[in-house]
N, CA, C and O atoms as a MOPAC input file, in Angstrom:
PM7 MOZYME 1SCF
protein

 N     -9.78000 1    -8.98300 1     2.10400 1
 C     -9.31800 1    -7.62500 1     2.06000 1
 C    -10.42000 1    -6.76300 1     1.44100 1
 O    -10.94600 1    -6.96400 1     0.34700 1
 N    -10.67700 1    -5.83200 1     2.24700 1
 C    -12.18000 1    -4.85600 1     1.74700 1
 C    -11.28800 1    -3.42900 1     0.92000 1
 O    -11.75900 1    -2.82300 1    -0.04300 1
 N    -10.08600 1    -3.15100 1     1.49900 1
 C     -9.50600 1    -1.67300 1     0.20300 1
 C     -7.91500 1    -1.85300 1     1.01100 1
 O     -7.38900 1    -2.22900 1     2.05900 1
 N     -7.58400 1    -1.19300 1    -0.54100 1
 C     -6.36800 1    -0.89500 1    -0.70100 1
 C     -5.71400 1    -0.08200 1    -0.49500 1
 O     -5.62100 1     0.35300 1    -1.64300 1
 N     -4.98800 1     0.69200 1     0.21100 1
 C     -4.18700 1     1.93300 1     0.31900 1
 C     -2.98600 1     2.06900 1    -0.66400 1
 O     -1.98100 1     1.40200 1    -0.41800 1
 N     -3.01400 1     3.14400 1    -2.11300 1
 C     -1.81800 1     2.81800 1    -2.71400 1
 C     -1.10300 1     4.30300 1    -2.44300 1
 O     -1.47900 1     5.31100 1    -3.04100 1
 N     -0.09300 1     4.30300 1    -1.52700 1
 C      0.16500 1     5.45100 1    -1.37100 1
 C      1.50400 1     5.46700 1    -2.00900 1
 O      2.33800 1     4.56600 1    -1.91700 1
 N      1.63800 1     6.67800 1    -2.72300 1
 C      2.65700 1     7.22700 1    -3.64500 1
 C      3.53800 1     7.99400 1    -3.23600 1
 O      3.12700 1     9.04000 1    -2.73400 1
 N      4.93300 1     7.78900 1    -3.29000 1
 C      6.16900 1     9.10400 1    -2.72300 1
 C      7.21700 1     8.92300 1    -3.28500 1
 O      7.49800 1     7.97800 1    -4.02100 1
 N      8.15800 1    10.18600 1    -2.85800 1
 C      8.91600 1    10.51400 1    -3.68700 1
 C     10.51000 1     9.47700 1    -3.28000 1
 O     10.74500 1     9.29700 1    -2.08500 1
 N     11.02800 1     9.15600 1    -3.84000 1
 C     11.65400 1     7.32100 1    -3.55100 1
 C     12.75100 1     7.98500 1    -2.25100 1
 O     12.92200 1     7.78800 1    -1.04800 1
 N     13.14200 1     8.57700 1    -2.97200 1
 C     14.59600 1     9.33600 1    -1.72400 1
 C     13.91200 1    10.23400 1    -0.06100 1
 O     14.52400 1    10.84500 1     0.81500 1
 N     12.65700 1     9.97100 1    -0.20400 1
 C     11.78700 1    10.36900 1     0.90200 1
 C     11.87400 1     9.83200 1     2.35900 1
 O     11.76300 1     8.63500 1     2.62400 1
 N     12.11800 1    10.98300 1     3.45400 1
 C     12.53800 1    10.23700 1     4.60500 1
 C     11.12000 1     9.84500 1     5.02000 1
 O     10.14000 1    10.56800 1     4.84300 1
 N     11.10000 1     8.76800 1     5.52500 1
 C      9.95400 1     8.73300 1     6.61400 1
 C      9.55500 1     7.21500 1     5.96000 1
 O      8.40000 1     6.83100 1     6.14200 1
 N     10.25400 1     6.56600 1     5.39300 1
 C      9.77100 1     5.34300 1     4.45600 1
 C     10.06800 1     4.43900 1     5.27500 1
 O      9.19400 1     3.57400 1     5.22000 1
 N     11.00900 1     4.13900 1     6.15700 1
 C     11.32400 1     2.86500 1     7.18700 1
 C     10.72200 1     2.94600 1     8.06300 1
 O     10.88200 1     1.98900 1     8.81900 1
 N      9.71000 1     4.01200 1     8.55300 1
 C      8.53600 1     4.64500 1     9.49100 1
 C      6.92000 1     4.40000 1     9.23600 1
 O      5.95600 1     4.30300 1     9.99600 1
 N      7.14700 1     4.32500 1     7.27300 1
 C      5.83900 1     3.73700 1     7.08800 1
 C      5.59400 1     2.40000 1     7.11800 1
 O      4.64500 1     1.70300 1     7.47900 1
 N      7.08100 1     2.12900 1     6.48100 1
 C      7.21000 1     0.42000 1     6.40500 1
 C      6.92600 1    -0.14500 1     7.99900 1
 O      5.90900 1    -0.83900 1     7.98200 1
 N      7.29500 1    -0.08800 1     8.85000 1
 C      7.12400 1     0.11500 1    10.11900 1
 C      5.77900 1    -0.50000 1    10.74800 1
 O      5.41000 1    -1.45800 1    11.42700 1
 N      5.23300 1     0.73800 1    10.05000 1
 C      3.36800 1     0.60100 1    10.48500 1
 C      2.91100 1    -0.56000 1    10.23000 1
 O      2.19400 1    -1.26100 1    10.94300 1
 N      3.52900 1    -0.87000 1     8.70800 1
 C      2.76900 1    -1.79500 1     7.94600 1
 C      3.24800 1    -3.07400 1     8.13600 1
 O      2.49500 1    -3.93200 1     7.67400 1
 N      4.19100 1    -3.46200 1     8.63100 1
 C      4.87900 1    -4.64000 1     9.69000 1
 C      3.86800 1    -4.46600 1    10.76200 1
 O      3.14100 1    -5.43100 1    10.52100 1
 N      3.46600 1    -4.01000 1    11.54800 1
 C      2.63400 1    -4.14900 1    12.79000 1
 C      1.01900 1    -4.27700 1    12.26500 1
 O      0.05300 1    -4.49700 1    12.99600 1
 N      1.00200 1    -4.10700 1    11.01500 1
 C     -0.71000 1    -3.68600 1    10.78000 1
 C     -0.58400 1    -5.64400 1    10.46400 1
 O     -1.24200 1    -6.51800 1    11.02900 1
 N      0.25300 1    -5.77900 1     9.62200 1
 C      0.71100 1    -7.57100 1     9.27300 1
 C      0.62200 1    -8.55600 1    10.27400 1
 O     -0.07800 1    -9.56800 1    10.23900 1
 N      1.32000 1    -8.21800 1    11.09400 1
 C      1.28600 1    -9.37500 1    12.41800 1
 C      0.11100 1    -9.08400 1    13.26300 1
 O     -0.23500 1    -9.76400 1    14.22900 1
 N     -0.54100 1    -7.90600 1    12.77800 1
 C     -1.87600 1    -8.09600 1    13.82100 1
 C     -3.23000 1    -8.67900 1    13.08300 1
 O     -4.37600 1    -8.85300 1    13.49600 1
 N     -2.59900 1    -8.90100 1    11.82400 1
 C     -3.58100 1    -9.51800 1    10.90000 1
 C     -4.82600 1    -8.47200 1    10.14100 1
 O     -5.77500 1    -8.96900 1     9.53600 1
 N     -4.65400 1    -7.11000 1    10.27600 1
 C     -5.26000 1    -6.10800 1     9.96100 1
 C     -5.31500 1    -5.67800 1     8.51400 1
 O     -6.04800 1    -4.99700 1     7.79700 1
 N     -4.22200 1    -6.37600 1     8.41500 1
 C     -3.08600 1    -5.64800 1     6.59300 1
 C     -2.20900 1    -6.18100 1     6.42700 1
 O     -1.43300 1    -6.75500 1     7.19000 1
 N     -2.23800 1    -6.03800 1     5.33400 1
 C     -0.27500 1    -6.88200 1     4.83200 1
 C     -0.12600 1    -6.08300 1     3.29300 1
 O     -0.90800 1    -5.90400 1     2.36000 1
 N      1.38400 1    -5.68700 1     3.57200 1
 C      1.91000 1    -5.10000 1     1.83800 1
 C      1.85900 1    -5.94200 1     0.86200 1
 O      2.37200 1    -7.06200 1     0.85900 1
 N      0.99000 1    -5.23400 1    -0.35100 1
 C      0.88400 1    -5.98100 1    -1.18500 1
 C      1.83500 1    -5.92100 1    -2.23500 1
 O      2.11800 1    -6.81600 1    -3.03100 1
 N      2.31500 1    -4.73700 1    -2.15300 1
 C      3.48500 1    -4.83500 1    -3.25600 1
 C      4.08200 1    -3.30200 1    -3.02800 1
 O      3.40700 1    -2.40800 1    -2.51800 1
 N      5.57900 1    -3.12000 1    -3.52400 1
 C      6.23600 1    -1.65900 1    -3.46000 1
 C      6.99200 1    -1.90000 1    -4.47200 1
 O      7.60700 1    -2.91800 1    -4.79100 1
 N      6.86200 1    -0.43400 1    -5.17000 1
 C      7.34700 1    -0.87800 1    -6.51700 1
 C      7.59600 1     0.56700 1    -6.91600 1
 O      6.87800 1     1.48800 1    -6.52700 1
 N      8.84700 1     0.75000 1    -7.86200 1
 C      9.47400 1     2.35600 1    -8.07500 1
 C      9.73000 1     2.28500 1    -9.43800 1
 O     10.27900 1     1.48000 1   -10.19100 1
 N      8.88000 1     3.92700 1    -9.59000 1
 C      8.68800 1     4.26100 1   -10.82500 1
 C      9.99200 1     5.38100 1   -11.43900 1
 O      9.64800 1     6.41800 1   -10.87200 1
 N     10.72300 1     5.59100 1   -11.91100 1
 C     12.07500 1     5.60900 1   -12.74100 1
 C     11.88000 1     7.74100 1   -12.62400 1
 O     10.92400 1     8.17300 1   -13.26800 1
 N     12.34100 1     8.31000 1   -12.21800 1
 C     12.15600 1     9.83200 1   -12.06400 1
 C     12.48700 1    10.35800 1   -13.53400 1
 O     13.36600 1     9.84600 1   -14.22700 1
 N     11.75000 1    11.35900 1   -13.91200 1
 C     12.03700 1    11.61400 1   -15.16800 1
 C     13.07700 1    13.08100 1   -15.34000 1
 O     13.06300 1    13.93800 1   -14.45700 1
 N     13.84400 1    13.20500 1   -16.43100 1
 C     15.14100 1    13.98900 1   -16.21600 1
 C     15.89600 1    13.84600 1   -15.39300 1
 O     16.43000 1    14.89200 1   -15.02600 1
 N     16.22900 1    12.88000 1   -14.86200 1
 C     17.11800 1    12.54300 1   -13.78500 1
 C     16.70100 1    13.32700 1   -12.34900 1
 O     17.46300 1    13.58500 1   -11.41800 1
 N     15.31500 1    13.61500 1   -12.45000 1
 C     15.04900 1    13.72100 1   -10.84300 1
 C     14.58700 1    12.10500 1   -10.54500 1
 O     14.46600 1    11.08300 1   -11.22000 1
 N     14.34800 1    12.62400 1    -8.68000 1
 C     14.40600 1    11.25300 1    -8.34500 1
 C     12.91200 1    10.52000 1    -8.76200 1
 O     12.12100 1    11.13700 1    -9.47500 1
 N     12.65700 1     9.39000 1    -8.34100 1
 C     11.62800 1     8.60100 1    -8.73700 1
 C     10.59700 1     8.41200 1    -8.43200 1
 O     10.09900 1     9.53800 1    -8.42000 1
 N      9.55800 1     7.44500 1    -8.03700 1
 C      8.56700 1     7.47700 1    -7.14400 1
 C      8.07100 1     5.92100 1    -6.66700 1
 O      7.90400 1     4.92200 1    -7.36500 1
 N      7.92800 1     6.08100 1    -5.42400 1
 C      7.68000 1     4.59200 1    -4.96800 1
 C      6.24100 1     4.56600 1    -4.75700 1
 O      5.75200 1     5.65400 1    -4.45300 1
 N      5.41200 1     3.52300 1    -4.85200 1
 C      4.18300 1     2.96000 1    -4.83900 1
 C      4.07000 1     1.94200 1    -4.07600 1
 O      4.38800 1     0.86600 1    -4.58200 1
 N      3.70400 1     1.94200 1    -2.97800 1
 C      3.28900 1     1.32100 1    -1.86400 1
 C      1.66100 1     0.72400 1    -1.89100 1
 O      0.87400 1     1.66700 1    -1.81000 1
 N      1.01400 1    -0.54700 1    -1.98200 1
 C      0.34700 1    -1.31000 1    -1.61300 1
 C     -0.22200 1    -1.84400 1    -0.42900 1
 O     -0.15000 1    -3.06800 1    -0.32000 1
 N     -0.76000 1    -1.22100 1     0.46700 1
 C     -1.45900 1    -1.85400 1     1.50400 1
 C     -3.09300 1    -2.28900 1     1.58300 1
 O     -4.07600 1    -1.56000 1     1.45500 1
 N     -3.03200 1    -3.53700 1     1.80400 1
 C     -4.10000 1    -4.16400 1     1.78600 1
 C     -4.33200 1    -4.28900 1     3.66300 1
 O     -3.74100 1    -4.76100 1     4.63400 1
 N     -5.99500 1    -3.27900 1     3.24400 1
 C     -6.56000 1    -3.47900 1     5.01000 1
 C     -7.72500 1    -4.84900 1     4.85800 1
 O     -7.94500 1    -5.33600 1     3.74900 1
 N     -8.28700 1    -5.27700 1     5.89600 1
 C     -8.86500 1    -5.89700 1     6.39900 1
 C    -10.25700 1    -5.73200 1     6.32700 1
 O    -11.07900 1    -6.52400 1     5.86500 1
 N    -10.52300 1    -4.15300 1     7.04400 1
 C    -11.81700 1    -3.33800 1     7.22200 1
 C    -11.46600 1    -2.14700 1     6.30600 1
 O    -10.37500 1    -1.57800 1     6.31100 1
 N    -12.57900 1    -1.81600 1     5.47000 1
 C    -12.35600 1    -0.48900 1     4.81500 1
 C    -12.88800 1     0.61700 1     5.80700 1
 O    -13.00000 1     1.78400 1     5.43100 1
 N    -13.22000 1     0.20500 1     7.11300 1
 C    -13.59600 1     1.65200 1     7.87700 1
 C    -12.36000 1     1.93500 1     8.13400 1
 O    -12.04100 1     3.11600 1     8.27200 1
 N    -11.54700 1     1.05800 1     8.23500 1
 C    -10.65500 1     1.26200 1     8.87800 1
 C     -9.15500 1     2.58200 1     8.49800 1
 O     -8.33000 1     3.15800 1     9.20700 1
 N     -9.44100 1     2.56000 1     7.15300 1
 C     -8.49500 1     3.20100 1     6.63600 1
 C     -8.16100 1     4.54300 1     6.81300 1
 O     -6.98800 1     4.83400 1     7.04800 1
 N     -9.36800 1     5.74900 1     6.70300 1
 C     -9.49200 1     6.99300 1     7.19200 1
 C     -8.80000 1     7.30300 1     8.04400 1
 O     -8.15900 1     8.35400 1     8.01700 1
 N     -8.76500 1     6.50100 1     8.95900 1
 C     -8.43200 1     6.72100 1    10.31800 1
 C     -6.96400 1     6.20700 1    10.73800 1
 O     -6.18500 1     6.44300 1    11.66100 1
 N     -6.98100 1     5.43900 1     9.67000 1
 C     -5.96800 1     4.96400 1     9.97400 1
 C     -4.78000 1     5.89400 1     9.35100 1
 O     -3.92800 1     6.14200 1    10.20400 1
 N     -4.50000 1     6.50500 1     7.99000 1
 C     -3.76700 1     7.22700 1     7.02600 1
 C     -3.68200 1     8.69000 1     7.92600 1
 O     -2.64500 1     9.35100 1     7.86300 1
 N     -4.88600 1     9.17300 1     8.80200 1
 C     -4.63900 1    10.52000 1     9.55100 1
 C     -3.92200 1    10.06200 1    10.92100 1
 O     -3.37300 1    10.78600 1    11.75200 1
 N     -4.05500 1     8.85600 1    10.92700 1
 C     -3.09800 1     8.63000 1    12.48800 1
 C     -1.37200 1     8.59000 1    11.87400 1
 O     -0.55200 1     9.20400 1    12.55700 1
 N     -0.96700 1     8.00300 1    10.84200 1
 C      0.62300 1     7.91100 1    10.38700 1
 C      0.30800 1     9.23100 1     9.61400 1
 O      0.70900 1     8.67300 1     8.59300 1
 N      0.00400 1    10.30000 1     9.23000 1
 C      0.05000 1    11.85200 1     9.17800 1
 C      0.41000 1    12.36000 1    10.45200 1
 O      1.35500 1    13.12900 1    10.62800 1
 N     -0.56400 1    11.80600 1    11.60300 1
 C      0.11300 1    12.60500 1    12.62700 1
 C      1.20500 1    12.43200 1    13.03100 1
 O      1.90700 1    13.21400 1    13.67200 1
 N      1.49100 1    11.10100 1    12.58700 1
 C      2.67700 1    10.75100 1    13.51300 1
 C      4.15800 1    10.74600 1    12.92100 1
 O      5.22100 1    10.31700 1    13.36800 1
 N      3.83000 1    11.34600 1    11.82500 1
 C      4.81500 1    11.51900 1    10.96600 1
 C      5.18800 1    10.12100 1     9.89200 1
 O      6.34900 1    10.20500 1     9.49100 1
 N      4.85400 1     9.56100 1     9.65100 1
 C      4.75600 1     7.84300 1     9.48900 1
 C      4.84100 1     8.38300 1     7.87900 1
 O      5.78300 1     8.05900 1     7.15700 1
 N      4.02500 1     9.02000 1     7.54000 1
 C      3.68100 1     9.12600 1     5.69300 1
 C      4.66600 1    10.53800 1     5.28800 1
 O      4.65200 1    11.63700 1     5.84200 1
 N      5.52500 1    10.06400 1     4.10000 1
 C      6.81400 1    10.44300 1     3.83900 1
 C      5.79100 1    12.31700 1     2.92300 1
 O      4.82000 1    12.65400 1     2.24600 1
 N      6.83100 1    12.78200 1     3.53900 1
 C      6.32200 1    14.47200 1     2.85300 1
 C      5.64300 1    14.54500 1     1.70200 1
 O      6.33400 1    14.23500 1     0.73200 1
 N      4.34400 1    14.89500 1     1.41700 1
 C      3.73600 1    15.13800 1     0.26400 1
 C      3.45300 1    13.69700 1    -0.59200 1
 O      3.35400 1    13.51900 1    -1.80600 1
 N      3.34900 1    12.56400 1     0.75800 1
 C      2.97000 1    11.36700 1    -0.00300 1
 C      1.09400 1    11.61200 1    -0.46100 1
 O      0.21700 1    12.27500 1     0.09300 1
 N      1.07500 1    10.74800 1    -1.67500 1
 C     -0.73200 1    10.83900 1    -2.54900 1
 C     -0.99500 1     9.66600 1    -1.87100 1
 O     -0.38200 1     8.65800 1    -2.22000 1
 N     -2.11300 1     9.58400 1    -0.60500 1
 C     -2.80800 1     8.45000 1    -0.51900 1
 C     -4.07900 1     8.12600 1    -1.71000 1
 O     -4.68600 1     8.80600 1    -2.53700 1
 N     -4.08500 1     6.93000 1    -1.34700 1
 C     -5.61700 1     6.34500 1    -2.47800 1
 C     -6.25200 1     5.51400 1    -2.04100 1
 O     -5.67200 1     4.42900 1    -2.09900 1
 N     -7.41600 1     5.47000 1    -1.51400 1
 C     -8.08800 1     3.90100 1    -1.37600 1
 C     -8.79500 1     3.34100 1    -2.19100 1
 O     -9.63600 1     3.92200 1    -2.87600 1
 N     -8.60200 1     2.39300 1    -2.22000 1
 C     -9.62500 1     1.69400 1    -3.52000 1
 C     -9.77800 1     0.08500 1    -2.61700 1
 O     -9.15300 1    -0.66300 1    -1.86400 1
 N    -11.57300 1     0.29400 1    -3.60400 1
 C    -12.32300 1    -0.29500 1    -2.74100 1
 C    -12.02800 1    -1.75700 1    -3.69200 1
 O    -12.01500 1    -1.68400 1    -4.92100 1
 N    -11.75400 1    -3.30800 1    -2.83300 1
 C    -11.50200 1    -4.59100 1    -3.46000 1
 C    -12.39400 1    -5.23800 1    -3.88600 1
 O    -13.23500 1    -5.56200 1    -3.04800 1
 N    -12.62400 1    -5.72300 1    -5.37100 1
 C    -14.06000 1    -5.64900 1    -6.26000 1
 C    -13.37300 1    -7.22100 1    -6.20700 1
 O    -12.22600 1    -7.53300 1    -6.52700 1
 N    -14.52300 1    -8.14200 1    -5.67100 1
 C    -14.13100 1    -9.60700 1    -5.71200 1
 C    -14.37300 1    -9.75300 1    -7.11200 1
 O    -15.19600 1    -9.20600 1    -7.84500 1
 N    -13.23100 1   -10.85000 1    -7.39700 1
 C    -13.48900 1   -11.84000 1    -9.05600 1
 C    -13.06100 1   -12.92600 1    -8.94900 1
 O    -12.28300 1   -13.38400 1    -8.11200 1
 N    -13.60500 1   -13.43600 1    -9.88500 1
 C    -13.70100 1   -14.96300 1    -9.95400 1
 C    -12.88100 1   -15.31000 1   -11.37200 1
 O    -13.12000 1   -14.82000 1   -12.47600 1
 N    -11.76800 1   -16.36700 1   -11.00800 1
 C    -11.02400 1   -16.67900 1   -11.69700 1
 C    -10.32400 1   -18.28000 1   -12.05900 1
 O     -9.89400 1   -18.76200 1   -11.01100 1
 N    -10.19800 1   -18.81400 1   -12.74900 1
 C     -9.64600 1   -20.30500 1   -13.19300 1
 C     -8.14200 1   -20.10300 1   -13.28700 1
 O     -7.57100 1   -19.44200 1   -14.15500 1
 N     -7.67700 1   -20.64100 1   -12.46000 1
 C     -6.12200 1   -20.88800 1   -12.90800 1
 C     -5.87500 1   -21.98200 1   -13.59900 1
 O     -6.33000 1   -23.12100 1   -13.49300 1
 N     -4.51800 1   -21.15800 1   -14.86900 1
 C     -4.50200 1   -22.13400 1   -16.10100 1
 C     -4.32300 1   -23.78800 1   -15.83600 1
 O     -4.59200 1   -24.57700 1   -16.74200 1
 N     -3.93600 1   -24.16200 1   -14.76700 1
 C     -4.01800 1   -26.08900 1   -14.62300 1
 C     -5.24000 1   -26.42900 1   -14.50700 1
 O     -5.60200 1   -27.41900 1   -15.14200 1
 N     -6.13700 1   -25.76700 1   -13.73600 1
 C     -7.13000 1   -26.50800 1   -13.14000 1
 C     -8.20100 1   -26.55000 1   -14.76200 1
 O     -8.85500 1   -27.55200 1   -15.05400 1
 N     -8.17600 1   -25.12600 1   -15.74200 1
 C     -8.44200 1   -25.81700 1   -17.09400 1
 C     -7.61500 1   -27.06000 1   -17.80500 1
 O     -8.23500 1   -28.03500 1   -18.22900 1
 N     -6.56800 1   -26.99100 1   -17.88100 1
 C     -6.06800 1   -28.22200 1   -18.33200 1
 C     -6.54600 1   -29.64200 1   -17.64700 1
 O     -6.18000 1   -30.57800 1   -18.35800 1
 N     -7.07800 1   -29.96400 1   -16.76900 1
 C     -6.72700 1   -30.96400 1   -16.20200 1
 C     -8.31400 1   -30.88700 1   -14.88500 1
 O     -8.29100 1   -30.80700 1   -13.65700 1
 N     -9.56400 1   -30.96000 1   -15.90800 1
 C    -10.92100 1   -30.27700 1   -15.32900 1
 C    -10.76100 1   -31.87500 1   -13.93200 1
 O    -11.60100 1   -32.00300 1   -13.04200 1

């Protein structure tokens, strides 16, 4: 995975089974897959905000990709896209120290 799309909206936002949508087809074509969706608690009892995770494949790919579900209505009203670029690391998971 070369970047991330974390796009942000407002939770009660129509157009969310439209983005989810995309991102089912970006999955089975092996392009992308959701990495995580996760809702942040609205403050004063407005509503909340959901955070959406998509992991692309190609980072050219993304530009182009975020103005095509704009056009198509796909990205929920006044959603914040973000890309961020995937910084490889190198890591030990705790067994494989226990047990060199």
């Amino acid at each position: 995975m070369e970047v991330v799309l974390l796009i942000e909206f407002e939770a009660a936002a129509p157009g969310r089974a439209a983005l989810l949508e995309r991102v089912g087809a970006l999955a089975l074509s092996g392009r992308g897959r959701l990495s995580f969706l996760g809702t942040a608690p609205g403050q004063a009892g407005g509503p909340g905000r959901e955070v959406l995770a998509v992991g692309l494949a190609r980072a050219a790919e993304a530009t182009a990709l975020v103005a095509r579900w704009r056009d198509e209505g796909a990205l929920p009203a006044g959603a914040c896209v973000r890309p961020l670029a995937v910084q490889p690391l190198w890591s030990m998971e705790p067994l494989a120290l226990m047990f060199p």
